[in-house]
N, C-alpha and C positions, 0 to 999 in steps of 0.2 A: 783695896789691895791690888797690886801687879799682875799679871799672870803672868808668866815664864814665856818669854817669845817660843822655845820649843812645845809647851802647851797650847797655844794660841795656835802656831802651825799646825798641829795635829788637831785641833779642833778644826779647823777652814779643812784641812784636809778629807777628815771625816763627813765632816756638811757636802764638801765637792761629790763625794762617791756617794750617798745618798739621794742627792740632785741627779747623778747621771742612771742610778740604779729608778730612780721613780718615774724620768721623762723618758725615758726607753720603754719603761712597764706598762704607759694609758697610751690609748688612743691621740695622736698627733692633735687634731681635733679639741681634746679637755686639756692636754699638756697646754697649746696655746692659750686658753681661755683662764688659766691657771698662770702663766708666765704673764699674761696680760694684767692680771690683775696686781699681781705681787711688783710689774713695772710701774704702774701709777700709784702704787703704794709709796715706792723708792723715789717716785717723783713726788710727792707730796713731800714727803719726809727731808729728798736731801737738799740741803736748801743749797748745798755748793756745787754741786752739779746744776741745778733747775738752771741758778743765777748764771753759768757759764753758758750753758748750752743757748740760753735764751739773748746772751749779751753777744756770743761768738755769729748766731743766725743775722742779729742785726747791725755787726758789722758787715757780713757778707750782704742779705738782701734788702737794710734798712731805706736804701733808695727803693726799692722798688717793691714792696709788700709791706703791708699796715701791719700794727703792732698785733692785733689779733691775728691775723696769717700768721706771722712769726713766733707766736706762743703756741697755736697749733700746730705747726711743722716742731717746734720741742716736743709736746707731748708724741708727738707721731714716730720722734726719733728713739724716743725708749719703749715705745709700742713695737718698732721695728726690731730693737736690739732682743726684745722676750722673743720676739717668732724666728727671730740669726741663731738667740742659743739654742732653741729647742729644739731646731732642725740640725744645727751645730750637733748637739748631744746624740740625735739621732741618725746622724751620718751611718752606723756600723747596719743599720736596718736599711736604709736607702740602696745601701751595696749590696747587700743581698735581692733584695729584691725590684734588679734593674736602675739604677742610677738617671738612667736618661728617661724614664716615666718622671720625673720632677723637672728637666731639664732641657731649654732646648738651647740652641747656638745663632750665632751673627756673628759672620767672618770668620766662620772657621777657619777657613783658607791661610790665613795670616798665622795662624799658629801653626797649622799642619805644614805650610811650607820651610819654618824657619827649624820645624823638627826635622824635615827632610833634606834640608844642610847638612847636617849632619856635622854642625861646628860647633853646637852650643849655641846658648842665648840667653838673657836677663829678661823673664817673666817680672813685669812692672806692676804690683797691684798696693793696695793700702786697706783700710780699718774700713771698710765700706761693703753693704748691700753682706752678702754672705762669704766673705774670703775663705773661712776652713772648705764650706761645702767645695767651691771652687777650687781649693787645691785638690778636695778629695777626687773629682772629678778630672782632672786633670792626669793624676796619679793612676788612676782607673782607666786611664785612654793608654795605658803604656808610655808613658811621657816621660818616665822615671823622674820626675820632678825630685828636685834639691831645694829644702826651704830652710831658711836659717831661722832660728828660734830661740831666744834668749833662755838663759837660765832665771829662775823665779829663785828669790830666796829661800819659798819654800820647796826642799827640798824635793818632799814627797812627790807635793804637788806638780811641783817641773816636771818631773820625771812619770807622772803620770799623763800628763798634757803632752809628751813627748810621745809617748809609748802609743796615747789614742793616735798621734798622727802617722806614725811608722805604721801599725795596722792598718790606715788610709791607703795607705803606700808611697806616702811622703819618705824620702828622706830625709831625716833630720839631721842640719851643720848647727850645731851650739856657739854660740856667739860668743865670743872673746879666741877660739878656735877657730873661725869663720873663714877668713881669707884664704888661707892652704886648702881649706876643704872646697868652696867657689871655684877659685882656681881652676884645680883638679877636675869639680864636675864639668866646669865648663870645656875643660881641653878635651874630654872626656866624650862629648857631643850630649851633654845634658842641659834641661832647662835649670837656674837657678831662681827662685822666686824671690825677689826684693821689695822691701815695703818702702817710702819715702813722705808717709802724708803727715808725718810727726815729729813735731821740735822735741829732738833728744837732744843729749851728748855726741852723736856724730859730728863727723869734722861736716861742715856744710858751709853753702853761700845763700846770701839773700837773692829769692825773687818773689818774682807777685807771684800771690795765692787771691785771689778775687779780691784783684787791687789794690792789695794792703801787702807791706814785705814780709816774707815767712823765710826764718831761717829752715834751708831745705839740706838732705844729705847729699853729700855728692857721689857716692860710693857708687850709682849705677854707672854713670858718666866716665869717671874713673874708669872701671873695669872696662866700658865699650871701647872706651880707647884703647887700654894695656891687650886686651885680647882678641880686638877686633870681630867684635858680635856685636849684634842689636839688640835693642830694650825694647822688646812687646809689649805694650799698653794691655791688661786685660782687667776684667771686671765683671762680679755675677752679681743683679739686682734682683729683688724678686719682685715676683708681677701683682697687678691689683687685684688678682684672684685671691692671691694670700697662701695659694698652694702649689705653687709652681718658680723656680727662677729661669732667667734668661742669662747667658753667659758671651759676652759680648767680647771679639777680639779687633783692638786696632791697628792703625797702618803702623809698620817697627819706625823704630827711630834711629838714627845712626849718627855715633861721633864725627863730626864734620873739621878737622884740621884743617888749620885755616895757616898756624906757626904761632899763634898769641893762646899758649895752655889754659891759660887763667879765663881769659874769656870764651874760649872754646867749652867749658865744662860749664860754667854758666850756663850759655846759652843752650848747651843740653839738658840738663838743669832746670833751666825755665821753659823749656819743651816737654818733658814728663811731666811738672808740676799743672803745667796749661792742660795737657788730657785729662788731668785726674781731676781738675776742675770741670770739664766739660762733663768728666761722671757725675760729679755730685751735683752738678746743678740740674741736670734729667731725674734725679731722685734725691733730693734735699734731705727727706728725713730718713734717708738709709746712711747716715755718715754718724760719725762719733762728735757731734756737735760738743761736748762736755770738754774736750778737750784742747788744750792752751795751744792751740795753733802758732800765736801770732806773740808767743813771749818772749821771746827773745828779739831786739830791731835792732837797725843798725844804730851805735852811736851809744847803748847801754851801757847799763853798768858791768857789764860781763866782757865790752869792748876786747876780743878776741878774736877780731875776724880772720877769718881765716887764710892764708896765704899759699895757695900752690908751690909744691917746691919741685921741683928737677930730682928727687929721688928715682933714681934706678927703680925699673920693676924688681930685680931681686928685690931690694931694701925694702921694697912697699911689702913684697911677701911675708917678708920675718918681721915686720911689725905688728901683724896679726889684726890690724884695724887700719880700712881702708876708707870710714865714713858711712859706714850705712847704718837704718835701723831695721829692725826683726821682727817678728810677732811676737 
């Protein structure tokens, strides 16, 4: 028999607040050993993930690491995602007591500068090493950070994942709403945090992603041009102790007008995609290897590429969707 999609939601729902009511409740310590386990159970089991994550690793490092290295950085990648959520989960305990006893920085300078513009800017980060912890800490520096965050079908649940982030001190812009609210923060002299490491639905162009073409968004590139700010590269990995992250800021990036639009956003484009590569290849199994990076190519059966037009900034505003993806 069926279950009613509304039952099924409310069941995930119910399981979500149980999960966050139990890893708040033990020792950081047994939660991991607990999140560990129940990840190599999930890798045992899911045989569609295992097969991605392990097929996506050797397209990226199949020239240069044996097939055993590359089954070992899969299992290390859901080894990592248990110790992202549980510390994930337990964001609201970190803030209370001291955020930066877990945390330290590289280059800070690059962030703290582009806050004391005071023009706005595009926070550049993706699915990698601990993004929430990262925004939370961000949000915590008085950065008033703006992150755009998709709506989940499930209702509740969105709204719960939302709610955890706003208590971080995110801002939350809801996505399909996005661009007016972006906008805004940015003229506003706010960070906006942008993700780019995932073939969605955004409008995007192909470049290399470790060699291989990945349809990319173009939504950051877009906006550095229309409102003239930079796109900060940033990134928090955690360290081989297991109980600590590092939160690393790089040099900003800037839309470079050259008078050819199309190849200008590329090429910014494939300058964001190039950093977030240099992340993942410093920490392999902190990334969302499970994930269809590379499905979309040029010449498919989806042949939509994308074509830059000459729409007015107004017009790009009131369509509400400028290309990018969300958390």
């Amino acid at each position: 028999m069926k279950i009613k999609k509304s039952v099924r939601h409310n069941i995930a729902y119910f399981i979500a607040l149980f999960l966050l009511a139990f890893f708040k409740a033990m020792p950081r310590s047994i939660g991991i050993v607990l999140a560990k386990s129940l990840a190599m159970l999930y890798y045992a089991v899911a045989r569609s993930d295992r097969k991605n994550t392990i097929h996506h690793l050797t397209m990226a490092f199949g020239a240069e690491k044996s097939p055993e290295e590359i089954r070992q950085i899969a299992r290390d990648v859901f080894l990592h995602l248990a110790v992202a959520g549980v510390d994930a989960i337990r964001i609201p305990i970190y803030i209370e007591n001291d955020i930066d006893r877990f945390i330290t920085t590289k280059n800070l300078h690059f962030l703290e500068k582009a806050h004391n513009d005071e023009k706005g800017f595009l926070l550049l980060t993706g699915h990698f090493g601990n993004w929430e912890l990262m925004g939370a800490w961000v949000a915590q520096k008085k950065f008033h950070l703006h992150v755009v965050g998709a709506a989940m079908s499930n209702q509740k649940l969105s709204e719960k994942i939302a709610d955890l982030r706003n208590r971080a001190g995110y801002i939350n812009i809801e996505r399909g709403r996005a661009t007016r609210g972006i906008i805004k923060a940015l003229k506003d002299g706010f960070p906006v945090a942008m993700l780019i490491d995932q073939d969605t639905k955004a409008k995007g162009v192909f470049v290399d992603f470790f060699g291989i073409k990945a349809h990319t968004p173009i939504g950051p590139a877009l906006l550095a041009k229309m409102m003239d700010v930079p796109i900060l590269p940033m990134a928090m990995h955690l360290k081989e102790d297991q109980t600590s992250y590092e939160m690393e800021c790089f040099e900003p990036l800037w839309y470079i007008d050259t008078g050819d639009k199309e190849k200008d956003v590329t090429t910014l484009t494939q300058k964001c995609s190039d950093v977030y590569e240099q992340m993942i290849r410093q920490h392999p199994e902190q990334w969302v290897w499970m994930h269809r990076r590379w499905k979309k190519q040029p010449g498919d059966a989806l042949k939509k590429k994308f074509l830059l037009s000459d729409m007015p900034a107004g017009n790009i505003q009131k369509s509400g969707s400028i290309g990018f993806q969300s958390h």
